[in-house]
C-alpha positions, 0 to 999 in steps of 0.5 A: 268657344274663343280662347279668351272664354276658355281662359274665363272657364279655366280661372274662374275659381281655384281649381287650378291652383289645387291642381298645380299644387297636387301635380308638382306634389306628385311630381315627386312620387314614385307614381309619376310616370313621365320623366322619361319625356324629357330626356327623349325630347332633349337628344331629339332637339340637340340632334335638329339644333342648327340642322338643315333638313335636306331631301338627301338626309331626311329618311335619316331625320324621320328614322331618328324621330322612329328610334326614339319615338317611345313603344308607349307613352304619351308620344305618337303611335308607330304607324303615324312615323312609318306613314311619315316615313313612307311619304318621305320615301315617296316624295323627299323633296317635298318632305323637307321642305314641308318639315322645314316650314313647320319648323319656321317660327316666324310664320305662322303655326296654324299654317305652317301645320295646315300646309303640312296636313294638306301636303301629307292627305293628299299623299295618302288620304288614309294615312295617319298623319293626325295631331299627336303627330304634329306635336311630336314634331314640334316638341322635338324641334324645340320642347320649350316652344311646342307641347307634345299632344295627347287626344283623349287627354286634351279633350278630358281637360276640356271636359273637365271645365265643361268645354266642348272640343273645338275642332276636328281640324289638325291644325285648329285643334293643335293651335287652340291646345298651344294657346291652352298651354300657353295660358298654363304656363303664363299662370304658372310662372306669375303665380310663382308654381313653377320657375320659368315653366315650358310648354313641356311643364304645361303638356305634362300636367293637363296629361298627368291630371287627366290620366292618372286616377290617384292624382285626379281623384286628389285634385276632384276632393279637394275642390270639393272638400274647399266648396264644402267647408264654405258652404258649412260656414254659411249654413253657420252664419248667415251674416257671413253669407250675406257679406260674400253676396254684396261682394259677387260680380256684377255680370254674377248677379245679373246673370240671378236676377235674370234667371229669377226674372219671372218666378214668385215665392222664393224665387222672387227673394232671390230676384229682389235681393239681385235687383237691390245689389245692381242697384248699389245698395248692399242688402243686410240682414234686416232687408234680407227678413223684409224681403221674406215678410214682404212676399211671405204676405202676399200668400195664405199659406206658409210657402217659406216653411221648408226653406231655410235662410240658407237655402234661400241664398244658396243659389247665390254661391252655387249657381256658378259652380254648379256645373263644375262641382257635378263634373268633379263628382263623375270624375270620382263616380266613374273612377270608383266604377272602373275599379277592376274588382268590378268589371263584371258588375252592372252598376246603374248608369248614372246614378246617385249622383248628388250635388251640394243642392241635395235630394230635395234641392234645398242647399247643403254643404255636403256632395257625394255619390252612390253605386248601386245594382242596375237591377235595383229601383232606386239607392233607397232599396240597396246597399250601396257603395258610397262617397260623399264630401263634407266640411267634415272630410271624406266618408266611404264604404258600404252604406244602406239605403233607407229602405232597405234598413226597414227591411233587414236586421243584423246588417250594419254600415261599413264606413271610413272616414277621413277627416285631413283631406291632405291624407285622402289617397284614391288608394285607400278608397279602392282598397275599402271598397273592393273589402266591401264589395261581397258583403254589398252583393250578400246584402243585395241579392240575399236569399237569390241566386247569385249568378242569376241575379248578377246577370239580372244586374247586367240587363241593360236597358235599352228600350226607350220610352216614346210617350215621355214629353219633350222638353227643352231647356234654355231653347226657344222656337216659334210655334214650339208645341208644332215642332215637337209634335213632329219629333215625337210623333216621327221618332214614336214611329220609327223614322229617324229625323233630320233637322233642317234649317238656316245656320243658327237656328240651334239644330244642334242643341235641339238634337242634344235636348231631344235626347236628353229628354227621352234620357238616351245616351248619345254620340254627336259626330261631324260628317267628313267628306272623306268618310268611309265605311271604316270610320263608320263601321270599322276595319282591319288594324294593327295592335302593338305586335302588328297582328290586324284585330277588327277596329269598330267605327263610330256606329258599331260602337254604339251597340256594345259595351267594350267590357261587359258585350251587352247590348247598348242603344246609344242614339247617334247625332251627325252634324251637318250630315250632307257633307258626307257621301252618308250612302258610301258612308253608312254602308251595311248599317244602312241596309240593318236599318231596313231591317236585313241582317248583314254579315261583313267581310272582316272576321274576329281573331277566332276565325267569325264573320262580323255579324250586324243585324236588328233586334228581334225579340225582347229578350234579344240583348246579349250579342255573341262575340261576333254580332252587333245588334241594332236596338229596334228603339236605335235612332240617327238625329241629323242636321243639315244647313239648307243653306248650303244644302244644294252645293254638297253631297246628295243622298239617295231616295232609298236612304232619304224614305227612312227619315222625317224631315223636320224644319227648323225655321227661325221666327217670322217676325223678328223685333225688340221684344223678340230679341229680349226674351232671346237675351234673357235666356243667353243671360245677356242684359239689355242697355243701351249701347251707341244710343240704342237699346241692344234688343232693337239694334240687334233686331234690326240688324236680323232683320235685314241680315235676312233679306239677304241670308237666313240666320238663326238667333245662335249666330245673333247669340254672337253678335250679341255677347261681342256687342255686350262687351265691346259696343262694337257692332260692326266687327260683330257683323264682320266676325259672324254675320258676313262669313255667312253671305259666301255664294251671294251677288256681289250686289246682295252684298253691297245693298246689304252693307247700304242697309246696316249704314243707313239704319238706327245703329250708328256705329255702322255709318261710323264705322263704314270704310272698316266694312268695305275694306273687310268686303273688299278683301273677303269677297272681292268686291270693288266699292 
C-alpha cells in the first residue's frame, strides 16, 4: 500500500480526532508512562550536537547511547547496543563513518539507513541490528526530525486501519513509519492538538494508543459510541438519513452501486437509489417509496416484510466503516480476554463478536461483544461476559443467553451501565467483570465438576473439517470449480500445497482464502535468504538477566498456546517460499512432517530435551512443557513465482514429494469484458480515458504485456487504480509493469515499448521519449 493510501485510511473518518483528544488527556495522568523519553533523548542530542564522530572516539559515542539506553521501555534491546558495540570494536573506521552518513540530513533517509543495515549484516549476519535500532539512532541525533520505533506498536497501528505491514526491510519499514509520523504530526499541528508537534509527539502517541489498555479501550468506545448515536438518529429519522446519502462521495456511492450491480429485491433498492445520486439527481423520500413499490411488484410474495427503512439504507452509512468498526470491537474483545483473572479459562476464539449489522444482518444501532465457554455450542446456551455499545452508553457485566433463560430459575443478569461515555474507564469494566466471573462459571457448569469442566473448556479445537466447500470472496480464476478441486482434494489428502504462478495472479490472497473458508487460523511469513533453523524452529537467547532460555521460531509457535500449553494448529503461509534454503530452513520440522519424532539439542530451564513429534491419537492435545506436537490436520500453504523460479533456491525431491503443486495461471483469453468483471470486483469504475474505455486500454496493454512476461490481473489491479486517478497510462506501465521485465532481452524490451506506442492508447505514443528514457536508465538500453 502507497503512502498517500494509507493517509487516505488514517483520515477517513474522526478516529484520530478521538484518539489525539484522549492521548493529550492521558498525557496528564498518573498512567502515562513516557516522560522519561524525552529527557533521555535531550542529553543524547546535546551530547551529538555539533560532535564530529570520529574512528578515535566512537566506542565512547556508542557506550554513550548504552548508558542511557533505558533497561526497559519503548527504546531498543541491550543486545542490539552490545552488536553495535562489538562492530565498532571490530571495525572503527567503518562505524564512524557509517553513523556519519546516517546522520546526513541532506542525503537520503531510506539509503542512509540501507547502507548502514547492509554494512552491519555483512559484519555479522545474526547480529541484532534491526529497526528499533536505527530510530534509536536517529532519535537520539535529532528527536524532533526522527521518531524512536517500537514494532509490535507500529504494526498494531496499522492493524488498527486494517493495513498490512509494508515490509520486512529495516530501511523500507523505518521510512514508510517516518512518513507515517510525518502525516501525524502535519495533522496535529493544522488541527491546532498540539503547538509545534515533533516527530517525538508523533512516536508516543501511536506507542501509548497501542500499548496501554485504558487508553486504547477509551479511544475503541468512543468511536463507537459516535457510530452508534448516528445510526440511533437515522433509525429516528428517515429524512435524516436520506439527506446524509445525497451528501456521500461519489467515488462512495459507486463503490454501492457496484456492489449491488447484480442482485434483486432489496438489493436492486439499493443499486437504483446509487444509480439515481451518480445521475445528479438527489433521491427524496417520495423516490425512495417508488423505488420499494417498483421492485416490491415485480414479486408475488412480500420480500420487503422483514426489512425496515432503515435497514434497507443501512448499507449506505455503514459500508465504509464496517471494517474499521469490527477492528475497534476485537480490540475491546481481546483486552477483556487478557484480563488476568482469566488466563486459566478457555473462552471461544472469536466468538460473539457482533457489529452494527446485528444477528440477522438487518442494521442496527448498537455493537457489542460476548465471551462465553470454549466447551459451549453458541452464547445462546451460556452466560456470558457481555459488552455492548449503544446511542444509550455502555452496557457490561454478566448476561444470560436466551437459551439458557428457558432452562434455569432464580439466576439473574448482572449488569452496569454506563450512560456519559466521558466517564467510561476499561478500569471499571475489569473490575465488574472479575466480581462476575464465578457466578458466569456457577451458572455454566452447575451440577458438573468444575475442574473437569473447566478443562473440558480448554479442549482446543484443532481438527479441521476437509469436506467443507471452498469459497472465495472478492478472487476470480479461469476454470475456478478445477482449481479448487485441486486444493481441496490435495489438502483432504494430506499433502501440503504450493501455489505456482506469474506475479499477480493473486496466490497470496487465495492462500488467505483457502484458509479463511476451512476457518484455521494461520500465520503468513516471507521466506528470506538467510533463514535458518533459528528463525524457524528456535534457539538459545538471553533474558534481561542474560540467563539463555529456549526461543520458539515462526513454526514451533504454531503449535502451542503461550499461556494456556495446549495444543494449537495454526496453518503456515510462506510467500515466495523458494527464496529460501526451505531444506536448511525447515530442518527437524521437515523430518515431523514425514512423520518421525525429533528430539532437539537445546533443553528447557528444568534440564528437558525440546521434543517435536506428530500427533498420535485423538485425545493426543495437551503437550508437556518440553513437547511440541504437530496436528495431523497441520498444513504449509506456499506460493512461488515461477518467473523467477529457476534463478533461486532449489529444493530437495524428498522435500518437494510432500507437496501438490497447483498452477495458478492467469486467464487465457484476456479482453474488455474480462477486464470488466475484474474492475467491478476492485470497485474501480470504467469510463473513458485518453478516448478509450479503461476496460479495453488495460486489456490491450495485458495483452501485450504477456507476450513478453506473464502477469496476473493483481499487477493489472495497479495499473489500473493509478490510470483511474491519473489518466496517465504510461507511468502505470513504468511504476508496475516494466520492473517485472528484469532478465529479459534487450530486444523483448524494445519491441515491447514499440507495441504500447503503436496501440489504441494514445497516451503511450504521446508520451514515448518518457518510456525510453525510463528503459534507457532501468535496463540500460540505448534507443
Amino acid at each position: 500500500m502507497k503512502i498517500e493510501d494509507v493517509k487516505g485510511r488514517l483520515l477517513q473518518d474522526n478516529y484520530i480526532d478521538i484518539a489525539a483528544e484522549e492521548y493529550l488527556k492521558f498525557k496528564e495522568s498518573n498512567e502515562y508512562g513516557e516522560r522519561y523519553k524525552e529527557s533521555v533523548l535531550k542529553k543524547l542530542n546535546d551530547y551529538l550536537k555539533n560532535k564530529r564522530i570520529t574512528a578515535e572516539n566512537i566506542l565512547e559515542v556508542i557506550k554513550e547511547f548504552q548508558n542511557q539506553n533505558p533497561p526497559s521501555g519503548s527504546f531498543v534491546h541491550w543486545k542490539s547496543m552490545l552488536d553495535l558495540l562489538n562492530f565498532a570494536m571490530q571495525a572503527p573506521f567503518k562505524v564512524a563513518e557509517l553513523l556519519n552518513f546516517l546522520y546526513e540530513d541532506s542525503a537520503d533517509l531510506n539509503l542512509r539507513i540501507k547502507r548502514f543495515i547492509d554494512s552491519a549484516k555483512d559484519y555479522n549476519p545474526k547480529s541484532s541490528f534491526g529497526t528499533p535500532l536505527v530510530g534509536y539512532l536517529l532519535a537520539g541525533y535529532d528527536m524532533r526530525r526522527y521518531p524512536l520505533y517500537k514494532d509490535d506498536a507500529f504494526k498494531d497501528f496499522l492493524k488498527s486501519f486494517g493495513i498490512d505491514e509494508f515490509s520486512k526491510d529495516v530501511a523500507e519499514k523505518y521510512y514508510n513509519y517516518y512518513s507515517i509520523c510525518e502525516i501525524l504530526i502535519d495533522y496535529f499541528g493544522k488541527k491546532g492538538y498540539i503547538k509545534n508537534p515533533s516527530m517525538l509527539d508523533a512516536q508516543d502517541f501511536i506507542f501509548c494508543i497501542t500499548s496501554y489498555k485504558q487508553l486504547m479501550c477509551k479511544i475503541a468506545v468512543k468511536y463507537l459510541y459516535g457510530h452508534a448515536k448516528m445510526l440511533h438518529t437515522f433509525e429516528e429519522d428517515i429524512t435524516e438519513f436520506i439527506k446524509y446519502i445525497n451528501n456521500l462521495p461519489k467515488d462512495y456511492i459507486v463503490h454501492l452501486k457496484n456492489k449491488y450491480s447484480e442482485n434483486e429485491k432489496v438489493n436492486l433498492i439499493r443499486f437504483k437509489i446509487a444509480e439515481m445520486i451518480l445521475q445528479n439527481e438527489r433521491i427524496t423520500i417520495e423516490d425512495f417509496e417508488k423505488l420499494k413499490n417498483d421492485v416490491q411488484s415485480k414479486s408475488e410474495k412480500n420480500i420487503l416484510k422483514p426489512w425496515s427503512d432503515f435497514g434497507i439504507l443501512f448499507p449506505f452509512y455503514y459500508d465504509r466503516f464496517k471494517e474499521k468498526v469490527n477492528i475497534e470491537l476485537k480490540k475491546i474483545y481481546n483486552t477483556i480476554k487478557s484480563i488476568k483473572h482469566f488466563s486459566d479459562f478457555e473462552f471461544k476464539e472469536n466468538k460473539f463478536i457482533c457489529d452494527f449489522e446485528g444477528p440477522a444482518n438487518f442494521g442496527s444501532s448498537r455493537c457489542g461483544i460476548a465471551l462465553y465457554p470454549n466447551d459451549k455450542e453458541t452464547h445462546k446456551t451460556s452466560s456470558q461476559l457481555f459488552f455492548d455499545v449503544s446511542a444509550k452508553g455502555v452496557r457490561y457485566g454478566l448476561y444470560i443467553g436466551s437459551e439458557l433463560q428457558q432452562k434455569i430459575k432464580g439466576e439473574v443478569e448482572d449488569i452496569e451501565i454506563i450512560t456519559n461515555v466521558e466517564d467510561f474507564s476499561f478500569s471499571k469494566v475489569e473490575k465488574k467483570l472479575v466480581d462476575v466471573f464465578d457466578k458466569f462459571k456457577n451458572i455454566n457448569y452447575s451440577g458438573q465438576n468444575n475442574e473437569e469442566s473447566v478443562r473440558e473448556a480448554k479442549k482446543p479445537e484443532i481438527s479441521v473439517d476437509f469436506d467443507r466447500t471452498l469459497r472465495l470472496e472478492n478472487l476470480f480464476f479461469e476454470d475456478e470449480e478445477i482449481l479448487l478441486k485441486r486444493i481441496s482434494t490435495a489438502l483432504k489428502s494430506g499433502k501440503h500445497i504450493i501455489l505456482t504462478g506469474p506475479p499477480g495472479t493473486g496466490k497470496t490472497k487465495l492462500a488467505k482464502e483457502i484458509c479463511k473458508s476451512y476457518g484455521v487460523e494461520y500465520e503468513m511469513v516471507t521466506a528470506m535468504s538467510d533463514w535458518s533453523t533459528y528463525d524457524t524452529i528456535g534457539g538459545y537467547k538471553p533474558d534481561i538477566n542474560g540467563t539463555l532460555f529456549f526461543d520458539e521460531g515462526v513454526f514451533l509457535r504454531l503449535f502451542k498456546d503461550k499461556n494456556s500449553k495446549t495444543l494449537t494448529n495454526k496453518w503456515l503461509i510462506i510467500d515466495e517460499i523458494n527464496r529460501a534454503d526451505i531444506d536448511k530452513a525447515f530442518g527437524a520440522l521437515f523430518s515431523v512432517i514425514t512423520g518421525q519424532k525429533v528430539i532437539l539439542s537445546f533443553k528447557t530451564k528444568e534440564g528437558e530435551n525440546i521434543v517435536i513429534r506428530p500427533q498420535e491419537g485423538d485425545d493426543d492435545i495437551y503437550p508437556t512443557d518440553h513437547e511440541y506436537i504437530v496436528p495431523r490436520d497441520f498444513r504449509i500453504i506456499g506460493t512461488m513465482n515461477t518467473f523467477d523460479k529457476t534463478s533461486l533456491y532449489e529444493m530437495s525431491y524428498a522435500f518437494m514429494r510432500r507437496f501438490a503443486f497447483i498452477p495458478i495461471t492467469i486467464p487465457k483469453n484476456i479482453d474488455g469484458e474480462l477486464v470488466d468483471k475484474y474492475l467491478k470486483i476492485w470497485g474501480i469504475e470504467d469510463r473513458s480515458i485518453n478516448n478509450v474505455n479503461l476496460k479495453e486500454g488495460l486489456a490491450e496493454v495485458w495483452e501485450i504485456t504477456n507476450k513478453y512476461r506473464k502477469i496476473g490481473p493483481g499487477i493489472i489491479e495497479d495499473v489500473a487504480r493509478y490510470v483511474s486517478i491519473e489518466g496517465d497510462y504510461t507511468s502505470a506501465v513504468i511504476l508496475y509493469i516494466l520492473p517485472q521485465f528484469e532478465g529479459l532481452l534487450e530486444s523483448e524490451i524494445k519491441n515491447f515499448v514499440e507495441e504500447l506506442c503503436q496501440s489504441k492508447v494514445s497516451d503511450f505514443a504521446k508520451q514515448k521519449e518518457k518510456l525510453k528514457d525510463f528503459v534507457g536508465d532501468f535496463f540500460g538500453i540505448s534507443f
